[in-house]
N, C-alpha and C positions, 0 to 999 in steps of 0.2 A: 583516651583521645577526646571522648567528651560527645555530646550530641552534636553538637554545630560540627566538627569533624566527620563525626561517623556520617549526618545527611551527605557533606561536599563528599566524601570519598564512597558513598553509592550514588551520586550523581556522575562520577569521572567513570565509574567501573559501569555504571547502565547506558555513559552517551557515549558512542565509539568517536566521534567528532570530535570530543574534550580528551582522551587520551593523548593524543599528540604533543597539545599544547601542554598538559601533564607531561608528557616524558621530555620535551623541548626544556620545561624551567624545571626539570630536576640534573637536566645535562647542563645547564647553566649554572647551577648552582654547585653539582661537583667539581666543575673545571674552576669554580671562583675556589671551593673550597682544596684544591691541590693546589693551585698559584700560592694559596697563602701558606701551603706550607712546603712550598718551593717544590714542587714537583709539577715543572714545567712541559714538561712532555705530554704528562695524563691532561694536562688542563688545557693544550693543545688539541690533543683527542677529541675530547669530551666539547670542546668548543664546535671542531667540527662535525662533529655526530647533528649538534644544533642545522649547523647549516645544511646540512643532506636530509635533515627531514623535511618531507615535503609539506605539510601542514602546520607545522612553525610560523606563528605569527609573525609579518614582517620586522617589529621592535626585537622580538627573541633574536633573530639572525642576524639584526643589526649588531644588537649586543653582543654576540659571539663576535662577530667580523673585529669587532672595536675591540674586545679583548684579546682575542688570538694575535691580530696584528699590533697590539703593544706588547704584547711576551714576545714574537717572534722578534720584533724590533730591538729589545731588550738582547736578545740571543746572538743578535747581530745578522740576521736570518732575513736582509734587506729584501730581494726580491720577494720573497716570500709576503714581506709585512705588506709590500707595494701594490700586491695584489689585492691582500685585503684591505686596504685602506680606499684601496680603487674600486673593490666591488660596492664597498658604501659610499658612496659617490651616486650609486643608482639610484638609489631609495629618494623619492621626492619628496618627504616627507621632511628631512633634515635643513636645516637653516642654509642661508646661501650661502654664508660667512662660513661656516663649518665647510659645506664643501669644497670650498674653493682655499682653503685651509687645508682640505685633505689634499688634492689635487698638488698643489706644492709640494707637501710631504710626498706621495708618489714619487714627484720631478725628481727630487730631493736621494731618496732610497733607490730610486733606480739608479739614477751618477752614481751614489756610492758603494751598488752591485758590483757597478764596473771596473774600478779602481780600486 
């Protein structure tokens, strides 16, 4: 692992405030790594494990939301994706053009819920 290793991971294991953020981008990271190898389900899971952690940097949640809701999109899973596309819409943090981009896609995914 190396020294620069071994300090960061008795820095995560001595601050209980950096675990989360530690367990948020390893759930990120496995739900990236099952989508690529087409196991869409776990990488759904594992996206929302991101979003119910409560201490999950708002970017990590974002990044779940934006994931899950293009696999779920993919899957045909429209209401589904419309909610998480809608829940990133919250975050003020994203460009204007991006939201109001999402916002359509919602419109968008929810008509094609219904029909």
């Amino acid at each position: 692992m190396g020294v620069q290793g071994d300090r960061r991971l008795r820095q995560h294991l001595g601050d209980p405030l950096a675990a989360p953020r530690l367990s948020a981008s390893a759930w990120l990271n496995r739900g990236t790594l099952h989508w690529k190898f087409g196991r869409f389900e776990q990488a759904i899971a594992d996206w929302g494990e991101v979003i119910h952690i409560a201490d999950a940097e708002p970017i990590q949640k974002f990044r779940a939301l934006e994931a899950r809701g293009q696999v779920l999109e993919e899957l045909g899973r429209w209401r589904l994706a419309a909610d998480d596309y809608e829940a990133m819409t919250a975050y003020s943090s994203i460009d204007e053009a991006y939201r109001s981009e999402l916002r359509q896609l919602v419109v968008d995914l929810r008509r094609r819920a219904t029909t």
